[in-house]
N, C-alpha and C positions, 0 to 999 in steps of 0.2 A: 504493500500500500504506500509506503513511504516514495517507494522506485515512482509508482505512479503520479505520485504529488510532485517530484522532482521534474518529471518529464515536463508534466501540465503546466508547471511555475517557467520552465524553460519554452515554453511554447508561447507561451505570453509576452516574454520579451523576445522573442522572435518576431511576433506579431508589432510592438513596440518599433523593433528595428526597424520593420517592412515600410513604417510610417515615416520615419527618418530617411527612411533610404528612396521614399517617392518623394518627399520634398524637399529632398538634395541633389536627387534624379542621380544616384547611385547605384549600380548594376546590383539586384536581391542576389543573385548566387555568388556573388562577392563575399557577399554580409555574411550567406550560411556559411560559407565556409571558413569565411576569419571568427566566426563564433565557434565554428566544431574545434578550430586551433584554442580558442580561448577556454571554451568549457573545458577541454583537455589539461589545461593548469591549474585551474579552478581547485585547491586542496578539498578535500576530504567529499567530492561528489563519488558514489559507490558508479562499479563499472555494472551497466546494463545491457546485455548482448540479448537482441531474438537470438533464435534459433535459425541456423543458417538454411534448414531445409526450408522454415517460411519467408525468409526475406524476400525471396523474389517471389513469389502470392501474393505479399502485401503491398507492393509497391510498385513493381513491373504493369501489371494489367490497366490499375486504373491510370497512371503516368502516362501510358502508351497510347490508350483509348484518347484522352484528352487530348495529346497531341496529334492525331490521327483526327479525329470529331475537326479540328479545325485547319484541315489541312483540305486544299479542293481537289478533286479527282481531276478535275479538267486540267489545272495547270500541271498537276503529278502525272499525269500521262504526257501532257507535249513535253515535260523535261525528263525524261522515264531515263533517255542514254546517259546527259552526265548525272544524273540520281545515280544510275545503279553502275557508273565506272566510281562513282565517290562510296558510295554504300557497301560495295561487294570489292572491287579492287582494290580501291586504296583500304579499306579495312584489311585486307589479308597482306596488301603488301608492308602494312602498318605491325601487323603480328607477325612477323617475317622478319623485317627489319631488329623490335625492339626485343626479338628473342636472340636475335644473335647477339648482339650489344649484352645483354644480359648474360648470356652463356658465355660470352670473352670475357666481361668485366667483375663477375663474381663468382670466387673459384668453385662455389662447391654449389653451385643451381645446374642441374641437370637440364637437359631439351625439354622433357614433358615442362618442366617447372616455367622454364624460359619462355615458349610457347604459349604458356597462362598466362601471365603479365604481359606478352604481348596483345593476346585475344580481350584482355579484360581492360587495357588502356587505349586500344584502335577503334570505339566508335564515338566520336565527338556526342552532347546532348544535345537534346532538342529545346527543351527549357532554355538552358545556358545560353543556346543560341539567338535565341527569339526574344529573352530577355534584354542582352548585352547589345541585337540589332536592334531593336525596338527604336523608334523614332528618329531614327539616321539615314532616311531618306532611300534606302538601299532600290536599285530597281529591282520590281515586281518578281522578274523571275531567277535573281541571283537570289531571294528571299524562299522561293518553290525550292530550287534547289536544293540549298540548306536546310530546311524542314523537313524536304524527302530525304536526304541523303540520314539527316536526324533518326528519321524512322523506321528505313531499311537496314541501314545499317547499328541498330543493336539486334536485329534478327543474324545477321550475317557475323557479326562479335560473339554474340552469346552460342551459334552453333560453335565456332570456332573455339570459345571456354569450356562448352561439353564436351567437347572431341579432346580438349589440354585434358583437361578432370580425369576422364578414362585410361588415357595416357598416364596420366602421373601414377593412377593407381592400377594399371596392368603392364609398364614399365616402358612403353612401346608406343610408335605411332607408325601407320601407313599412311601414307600421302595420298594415296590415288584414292582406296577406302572412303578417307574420310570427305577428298570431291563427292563420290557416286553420291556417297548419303548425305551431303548437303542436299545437294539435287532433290531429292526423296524426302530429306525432312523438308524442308524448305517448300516443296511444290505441294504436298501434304497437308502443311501447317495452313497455304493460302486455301489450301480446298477446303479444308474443317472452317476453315474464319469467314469464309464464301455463305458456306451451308445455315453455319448456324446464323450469321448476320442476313439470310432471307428467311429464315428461320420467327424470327424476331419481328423481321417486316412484319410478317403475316401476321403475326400474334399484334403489333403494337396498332395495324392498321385494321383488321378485323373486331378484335378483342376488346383490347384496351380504351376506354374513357375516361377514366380518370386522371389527372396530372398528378397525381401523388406517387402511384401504381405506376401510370409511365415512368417517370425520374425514378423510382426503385429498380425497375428492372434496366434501364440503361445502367444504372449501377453496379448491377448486378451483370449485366450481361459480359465485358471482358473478363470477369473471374472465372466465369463461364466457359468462354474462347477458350483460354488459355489453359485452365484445368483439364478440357475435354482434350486439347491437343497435348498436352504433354503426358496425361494418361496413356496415350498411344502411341507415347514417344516422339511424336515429330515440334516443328516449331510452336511455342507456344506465342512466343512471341509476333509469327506472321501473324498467325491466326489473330490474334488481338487487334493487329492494323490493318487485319484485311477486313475486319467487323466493322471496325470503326470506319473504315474510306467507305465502306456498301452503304452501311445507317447512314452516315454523313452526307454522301450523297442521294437520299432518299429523305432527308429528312423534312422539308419541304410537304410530302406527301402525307406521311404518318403521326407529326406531332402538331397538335394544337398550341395555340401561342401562349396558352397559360403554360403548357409543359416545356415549351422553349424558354421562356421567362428562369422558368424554376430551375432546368437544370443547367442552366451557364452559369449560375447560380452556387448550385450543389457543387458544379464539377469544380469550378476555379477555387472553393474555399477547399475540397480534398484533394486539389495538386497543392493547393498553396501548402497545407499542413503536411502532407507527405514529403515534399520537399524541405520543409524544415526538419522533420521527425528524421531522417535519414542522416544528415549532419550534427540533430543531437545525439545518436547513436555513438556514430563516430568518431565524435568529442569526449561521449562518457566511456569509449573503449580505448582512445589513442592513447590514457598511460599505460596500462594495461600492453598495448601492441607495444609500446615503446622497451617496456620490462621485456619482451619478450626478443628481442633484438639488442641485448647489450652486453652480447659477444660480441658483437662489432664495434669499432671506433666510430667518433662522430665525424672522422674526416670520411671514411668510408661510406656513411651511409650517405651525407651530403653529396658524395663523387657520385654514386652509384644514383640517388634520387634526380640529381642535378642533368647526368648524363642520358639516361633512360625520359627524362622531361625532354629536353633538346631533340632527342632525336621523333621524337611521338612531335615536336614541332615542322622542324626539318625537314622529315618525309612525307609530311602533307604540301609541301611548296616544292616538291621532286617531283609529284605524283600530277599536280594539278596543270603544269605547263602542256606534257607532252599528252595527256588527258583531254586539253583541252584543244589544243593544236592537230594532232593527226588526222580526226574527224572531218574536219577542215577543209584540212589537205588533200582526204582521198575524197571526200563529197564536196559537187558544186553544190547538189542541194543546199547541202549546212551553208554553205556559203552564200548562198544567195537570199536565204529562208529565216536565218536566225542572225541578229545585229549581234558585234563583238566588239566588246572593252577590254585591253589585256589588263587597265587600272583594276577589274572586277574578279578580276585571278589573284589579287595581292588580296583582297576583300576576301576572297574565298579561304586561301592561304592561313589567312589570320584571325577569321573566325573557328579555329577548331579545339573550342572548347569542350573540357572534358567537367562531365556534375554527374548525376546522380546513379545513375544506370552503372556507370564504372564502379561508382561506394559500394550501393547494392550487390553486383556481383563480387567485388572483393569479400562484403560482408557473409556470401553466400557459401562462399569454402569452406567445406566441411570440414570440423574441427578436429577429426577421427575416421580413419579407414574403416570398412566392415568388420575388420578383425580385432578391431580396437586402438591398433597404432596411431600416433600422431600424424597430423596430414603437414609436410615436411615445407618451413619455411612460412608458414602460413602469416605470422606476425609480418615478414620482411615483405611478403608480396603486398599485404594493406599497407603497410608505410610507403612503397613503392607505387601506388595507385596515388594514394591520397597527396605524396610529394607529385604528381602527374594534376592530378585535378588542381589544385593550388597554384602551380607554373602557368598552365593555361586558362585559368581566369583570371590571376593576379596579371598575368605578362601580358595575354593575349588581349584578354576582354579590356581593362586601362584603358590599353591604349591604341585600340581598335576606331574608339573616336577620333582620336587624333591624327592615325591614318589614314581615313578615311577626310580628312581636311587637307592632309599635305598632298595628298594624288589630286586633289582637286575634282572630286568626283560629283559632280551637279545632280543634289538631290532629285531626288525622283518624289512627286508629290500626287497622292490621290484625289488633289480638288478637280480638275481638269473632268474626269474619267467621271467621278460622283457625278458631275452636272449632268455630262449626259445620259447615264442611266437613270435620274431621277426627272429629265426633261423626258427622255423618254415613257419612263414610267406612268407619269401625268398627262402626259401627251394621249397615250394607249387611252386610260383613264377617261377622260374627257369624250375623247372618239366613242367607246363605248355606251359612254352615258347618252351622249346624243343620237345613238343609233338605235337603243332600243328602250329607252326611258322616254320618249318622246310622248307617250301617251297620258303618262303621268300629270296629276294638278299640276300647273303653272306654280305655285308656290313651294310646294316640294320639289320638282325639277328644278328650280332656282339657286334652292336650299342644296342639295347634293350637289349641282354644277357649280353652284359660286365656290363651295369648298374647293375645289379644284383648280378653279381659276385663279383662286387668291395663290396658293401653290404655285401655279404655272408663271402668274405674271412677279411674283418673287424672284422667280428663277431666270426671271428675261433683268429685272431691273439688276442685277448684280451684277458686275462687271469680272464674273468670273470668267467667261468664254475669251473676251477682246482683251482682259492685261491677266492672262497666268504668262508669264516666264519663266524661265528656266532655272530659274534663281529658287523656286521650290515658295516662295510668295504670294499670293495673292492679296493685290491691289487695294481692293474697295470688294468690300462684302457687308460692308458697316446695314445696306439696308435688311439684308437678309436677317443679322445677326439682331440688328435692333428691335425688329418684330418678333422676333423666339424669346429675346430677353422679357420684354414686355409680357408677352403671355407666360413667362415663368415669375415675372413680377406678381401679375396677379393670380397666379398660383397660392405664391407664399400668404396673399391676402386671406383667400379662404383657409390654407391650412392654420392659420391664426387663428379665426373665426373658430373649425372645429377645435381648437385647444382649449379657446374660450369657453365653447360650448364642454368640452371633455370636463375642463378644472369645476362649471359650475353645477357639473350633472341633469344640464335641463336636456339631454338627447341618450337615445339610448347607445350602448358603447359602441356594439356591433353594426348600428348606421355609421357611427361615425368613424370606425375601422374600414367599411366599406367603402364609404366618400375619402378618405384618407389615400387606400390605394389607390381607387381609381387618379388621384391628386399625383400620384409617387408614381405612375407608370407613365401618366403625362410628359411631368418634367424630365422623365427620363428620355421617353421620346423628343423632349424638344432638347435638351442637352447632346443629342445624337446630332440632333439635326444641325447645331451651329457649327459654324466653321471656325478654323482656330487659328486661322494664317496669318 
């Protein structure tokens, strides 16, 4: 109980941090992780370890789902070639790489072992990355790419860490073997993630009514994915993001707008929590790992940490040139079809940040062979992950902004795009209403169509169209934004009112809970709607 109260007390000022860190506009997975260094010196907090067989249940499924739920199939398929040359290639040439480094530079890690720490530090996060990009203008589809490469490749890492694990514990690796049964786990894993995420259509588009019951079973569904698939040994992890791309894009069809409300909701507060929980772990096990690693010198483990970080950097700017260039070279198509920035390859380079998924699988090694033996090194591999996660958001994430301003790289702005799809939108709108509302009283056709019109001629008066430049700016929007203020204005007037009404008891509670949200999903819709330029 105590353990429990600790965690709870430490998730509070996580949550504390989180606030700090948006109103300083400092990257969150910075924070966790300079807190799991901190909690780790913290005297006398007791060491709390899951159990490594649940770490990846607990945190893999719903992590994956979320990042998946907001990722769009349409751009994941036009980028599918450098998704899965960054996903599948450079991960294995990344476990490749930092196994040999590991196998020269520390006399007594064997291949299986080397190969781990390879598989378990070769797939950058998706979090980390979308966090750390977040608001830097990046274009659209170097933004696709990073998320997919985010997503594919901890399927393509984590086969790669089953295939080390078995190795280590049956002494031995085939190479060719463990290709075939990628293939096989791998194609497997998307088929189980296929089935059961049409599976779920059905049920959620049939069945289900309720928004409470919806958001339970999306909840519920990737622990699902993933358990069903690894029960039968193949990916669990495809399986998970092949649920989440199906639902995702399906979702449109199957959930009602209270059920989307609620679970964007549900899901960002159980990434946010999970993603803290993971680094308190961490934090409350790193003296603990550090005891267990003080055979070594501290110059040793600093060479070894420091070295094995460098080159998980390194081989991501070895892998992305000739990656990006061959293609190129041997298609006119790509050439002609798809725009190129080599500044957007330094972008790529230096976004490969390493969080949560590498902790997770570190923390996943089994503490004990089947026979009872210790599982060999196990302390030095977590310090060797977590000095890797550390290097590449303290080095990488920093100063990714700042890069990203000396290439000179002209933000990429969504105001342009919004116009037109929301002239469009109103445009459809309008057309509709006049071609078959036409019958309707004069005063209610007025009433529907004026709503429309005010929308439309909003979107004409704003000088979005005639001064965006390239400068990532927008001009004059003052009228747009002055009329969404105004009606958030007097918004706050009525929510006053019912407070009024709340503190004096003359309204009953649940009118006035009801008039409240309807008040709180408004302004949210209009806080959507302004522009920020």
């Amino acid at each position: 109980m105590e353990n429990v109260a600790i965690i709870i007390m430490m998730l509070f000022g996580i949550a504390f941090l989180g606030i700090l860190s948006n109103k300083y506009n400092f990257p969150f997975p910075i924070v966790l992780v300079l807190c799991g260094i901190i909690i780790s010196i913290v005297p006398g907090l007791p060491v709390i370890a899951l159990s490594p067989e649940i770490v990846f249940v607990i945190f893999l499924p719903p992590l994956l789902y979320h990042a998946s739920w907001h990722t769009s199939w349409h751009d994941f398929k036009g980028a599918i070639r450098p998704i899965s040359l960054a996903a599948i290639g450079l991960v294995f040439f990344t476990t490749l790489a930092v196994a040999v480094v590991a196998h020269e530079l520390i006399d007594d890690i064997s291949w299986p072992i080397a190969f781990l720490i390879g598989a378990i530090v070769s797939p950058p996060d998706a979090v980390a990355a979308t966090s750390i990009t977040k608001g830097l203008g990046l274009n659209p589809r170097l933004l696709t790419i990073l998320d997919g490469e985010s997503l594919v490749n901890d399927a393509s890492g984590l086969v790669a860490y089953k295939y080390a694990l078995a190795a280590v514990a049956a002494g031995n690796f085939v190479l060719w073997e463990a290709g075939i049964n990628f293939l096989v786990v791998a194609g497997a894993g998307v088929a189980i993630g296929l089935a059961l995420g049409y599976a779920m259509y059905l049920i959620h588009k049939k069945f289900v009514c309720d928004p409470i019951i919806e958001v339970t079973f999306t909840f519920l569904t990737p622990f699902a994915s993933y358990l069903i698939a690894e029960h039968f040994h193949y990916s669990g992890v495809l399986a998970v993001v092949s649920t989440g791309l199906y639902l995702s894009y399906r979702a449109g069809e199957i959930f009602s707008h209270q059920s989307r409300i609620m679970a964007v909701t549900v899901w960002d507060v159980v990434a946010y929590i999970l993603n803290g929980l993971i680094f308190i772990l961490i934090g409350l096990q790193l003296r603990q790992i550090m005891d267990g690693i003080g055979e070594y010198s501290m110059t040793s483990l600093l060479l070894w940490g420091g070295a094995i970080s460098f080159v998980v950097i390194i081989v991501r700017f070895l892998w992305v040139i000739p990656a990006a260039m061959l293609p190129r070279v041997l298609s006119k198509r790509i050439r002609d079809n798809e725009e190129f920035d080599s500044r957007n390859l330094v972008v790529f380079g230096w976004a490969g940040m390493r969080g949560v998924v590498s902790m997770a699988a570190a923390l996943a090694i089994p503490l004990t062979f089947k026979n009872g033996d210790p599982f060999p090194h196990r302390s030095l591999i977590i310090y060797l992950v977590f000095c890797v996660i550390v290097s590449t958001l303290v080095l990488l994430g920093l100063t990714l902004p700042w890069v990203i301003k000396k290439l000179k790289i002209q933000p990429y702005s969504m105001y342009a795009e919004e116009y037109e799809v929301r002239n469009n939108i109103v445009s459809h709108a309008i057309t509709h209403i006049e071609d078959n509302y036409s019958l309707l009283q004069d005063e209610l056709l007025n009433n529907i169509k004026s709503k429309y019109e005010v929308k439309y001629n909003r979107l004409q008066k704003t000088e979005l169209p005639a001064h965006f430049f390239g400068n990532g700016e927008v001009l004059a929007t003052n009228i747009f934004n002055e009329y969404t203020q105004l009606q958030i204005d007097v918004l706050n007037v009525e929510r006053k009112k019912i407070d009024e009404l709340h503190r004096q008891g003359k309204a009953s509670e649940e009118i006035l809970r009801k008039i409240e949200r309807e008040l709180d999903l408004e302004e949210t819709r209009l806080n959507m709607e302004m522009y920020e330029g």
